[in-house]
C-alpha positions in Angstrom: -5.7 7.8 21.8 -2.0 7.8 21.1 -1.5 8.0 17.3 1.6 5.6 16.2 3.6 5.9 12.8 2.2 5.3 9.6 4.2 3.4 6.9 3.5 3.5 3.4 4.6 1.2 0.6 3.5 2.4 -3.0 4.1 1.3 -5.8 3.0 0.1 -9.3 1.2 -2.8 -9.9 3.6 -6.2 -10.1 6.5 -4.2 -8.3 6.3 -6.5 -5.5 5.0 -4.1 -2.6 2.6 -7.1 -1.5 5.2 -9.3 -0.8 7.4 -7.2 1.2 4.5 -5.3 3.2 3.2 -9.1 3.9 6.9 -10.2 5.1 7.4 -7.3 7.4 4.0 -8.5 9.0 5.7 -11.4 10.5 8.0 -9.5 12.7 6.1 -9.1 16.3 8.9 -6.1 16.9 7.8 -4.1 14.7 4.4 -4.0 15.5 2.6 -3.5 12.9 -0.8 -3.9 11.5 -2.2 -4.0 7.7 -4.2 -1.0 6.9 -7.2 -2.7 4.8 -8.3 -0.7 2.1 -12.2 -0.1 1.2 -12.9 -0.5 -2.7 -15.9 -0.2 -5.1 -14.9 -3.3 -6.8 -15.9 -6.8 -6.6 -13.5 -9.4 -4.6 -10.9 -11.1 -7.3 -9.5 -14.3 -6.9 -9.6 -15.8 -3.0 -10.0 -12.1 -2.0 -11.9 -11.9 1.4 -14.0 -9.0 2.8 -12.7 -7.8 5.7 -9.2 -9.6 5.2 -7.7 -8.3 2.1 -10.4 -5.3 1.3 -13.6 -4.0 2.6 -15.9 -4.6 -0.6 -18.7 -2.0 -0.8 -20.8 -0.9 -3.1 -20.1 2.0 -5.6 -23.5 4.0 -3.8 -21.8 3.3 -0.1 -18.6 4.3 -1.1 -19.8 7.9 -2.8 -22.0 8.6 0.3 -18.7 8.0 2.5 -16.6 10.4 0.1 -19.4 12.9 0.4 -19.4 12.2 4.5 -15.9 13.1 4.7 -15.1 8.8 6.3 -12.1 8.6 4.3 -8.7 9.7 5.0 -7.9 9.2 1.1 -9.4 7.9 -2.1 -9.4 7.7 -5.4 -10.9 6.6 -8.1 -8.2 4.2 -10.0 -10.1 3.5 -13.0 -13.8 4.2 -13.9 -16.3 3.2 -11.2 -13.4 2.0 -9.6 -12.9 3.5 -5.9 -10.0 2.4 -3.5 -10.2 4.6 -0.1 -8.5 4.5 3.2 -11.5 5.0 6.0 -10.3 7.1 9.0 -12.1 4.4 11.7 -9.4 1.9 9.9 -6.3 3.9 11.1 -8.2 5.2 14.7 -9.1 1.5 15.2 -5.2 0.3 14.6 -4.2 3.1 16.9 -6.4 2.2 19.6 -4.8 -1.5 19.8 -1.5 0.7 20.2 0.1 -0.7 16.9 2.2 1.4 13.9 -0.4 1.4 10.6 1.3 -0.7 7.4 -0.4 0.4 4.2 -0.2 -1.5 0.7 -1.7 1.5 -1.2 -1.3 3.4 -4.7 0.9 6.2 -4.8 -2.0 9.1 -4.9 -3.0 7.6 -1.4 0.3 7.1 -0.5 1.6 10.7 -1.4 -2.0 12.3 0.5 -1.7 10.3 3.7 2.0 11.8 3.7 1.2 15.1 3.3 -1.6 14.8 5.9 0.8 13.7 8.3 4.3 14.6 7.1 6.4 13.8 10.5 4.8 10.9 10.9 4.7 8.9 7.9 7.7 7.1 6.0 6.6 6.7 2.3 8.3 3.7 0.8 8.2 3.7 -2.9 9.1 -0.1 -5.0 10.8 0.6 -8.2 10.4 -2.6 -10.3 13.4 -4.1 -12.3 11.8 -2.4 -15.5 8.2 -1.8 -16.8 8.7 -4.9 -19.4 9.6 -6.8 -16.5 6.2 -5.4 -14.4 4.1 -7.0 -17.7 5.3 -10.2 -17.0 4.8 -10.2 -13.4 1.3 -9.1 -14.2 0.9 -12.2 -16.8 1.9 -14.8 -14.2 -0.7 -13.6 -11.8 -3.4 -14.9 -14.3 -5.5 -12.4 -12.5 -6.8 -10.2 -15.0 -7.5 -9.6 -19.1 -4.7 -8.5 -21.2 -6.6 -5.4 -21.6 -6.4 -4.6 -17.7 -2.9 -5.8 -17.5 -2.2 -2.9 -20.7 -3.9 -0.4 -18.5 -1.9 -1.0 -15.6 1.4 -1.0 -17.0 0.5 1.9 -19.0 -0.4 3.8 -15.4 2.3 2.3 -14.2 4.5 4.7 -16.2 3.0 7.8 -14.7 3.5 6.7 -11.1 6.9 5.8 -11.7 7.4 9.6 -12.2 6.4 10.1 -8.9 9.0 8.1 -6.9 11.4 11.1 -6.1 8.3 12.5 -3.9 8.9 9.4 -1.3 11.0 9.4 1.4 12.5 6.6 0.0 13.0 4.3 -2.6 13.2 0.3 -3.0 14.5 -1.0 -5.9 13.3 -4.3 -6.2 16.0 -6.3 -8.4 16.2 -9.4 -6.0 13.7 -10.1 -3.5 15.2 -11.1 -0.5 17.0 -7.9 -0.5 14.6 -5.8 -1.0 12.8 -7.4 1.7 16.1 -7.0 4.1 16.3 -3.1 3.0 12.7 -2.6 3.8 12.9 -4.7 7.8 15.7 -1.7 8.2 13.9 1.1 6.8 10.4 0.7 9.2 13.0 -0.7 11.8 15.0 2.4 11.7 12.0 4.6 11.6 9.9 3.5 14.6 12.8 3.5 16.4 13.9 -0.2 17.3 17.4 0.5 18.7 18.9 -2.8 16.8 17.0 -4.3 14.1 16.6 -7.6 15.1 17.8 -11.2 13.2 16.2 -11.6 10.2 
């Protein structure tokens, strides 16, 4: 099987890593696919197994940990597992496709150093952690007491951005966006990025 590129965006919580990751889906060029994540928790919002995460059980996702399945994981908070199976990557391989990942920057920062040469890792600064709370706030997704948590971690991971290739700072959207098309574009070799 012929193993393509793997592209990483990390980032805190709120920084607007989604977004761009989703955008640079639509480009049939760049030939990419979504890496879907397995997690312990339960499905938030319109979440969809399958389509956003693979939702399974905290007893499942221990036994695959302990059978070696996942190329990286992590617990995030208590009881709470996100993990990247190996059949995910082989399985976007096989279809002959580059892996995107929307991931935290632990699993960002393992799945590079398992595969330094062929992995960019894209870190997304947000504006400012004050401007990450409110971005968390508009979601209306979770407690004030989860949101706290996450801009507290977010903190810590924004001391790891200097270990990425490369950083995104996400001021303004649209350019952000633009930087990132480049970036992957650049990296899997398109000669000319195409039109936007």
């Amino acid at each position: 099987m012929k193993q393509g590129k793997l592209i990483i965006f990390s980032a805190p919580s709120g920084s607007g890593k989604t977004t761009i990751v989703r955008h640079l889906l639509q480009y049939p060029e760049l030939n990419l696919e979504f890496s879907i994540s397995a997690t312990s928790r339960a499905p938030r919002g319109e979440e969809v197994d399958g389509q956003h995460y693979y939702f399974i059980s905290l007893k499942d996702f221990k036994n695959h940990i302990k059978n070696g399945d996942f190329l990286e994981w992590e617990e995030v908070y208590r009881d709470n597992f996100y993990g990247t199976l190996k059949t995910e990557i082989e399985r976007i391989w096989a279809k002959g496709k580059h892996v995107i990942f929307d991931i935290d920057v632990v699993g960002g920062l393992r799945i590079k150093k398992k595969f330094p040469d062929q992995t960019l890792a894209v870190f997304v600064k947000p504006p400012s952690v004050d401007e990450l709370k409110i971005r968390l706030k508009k979601r209306k997704t979770e407690s004030e007491d989860k949101i706290n948590m996450r801009v507290a971690k977010a903190s810590v991971e924004l001391a790891t951005a200097p270990q990425f290739d490369t950083v995104i700072n996400n001021i303004d959207l649209d350019t952000a966006k633009a930087e990132a098309y480049e970036l992957v574009a650049n990296f899997i070799g398109l000669n000319k990025a195409e039109e936007k």
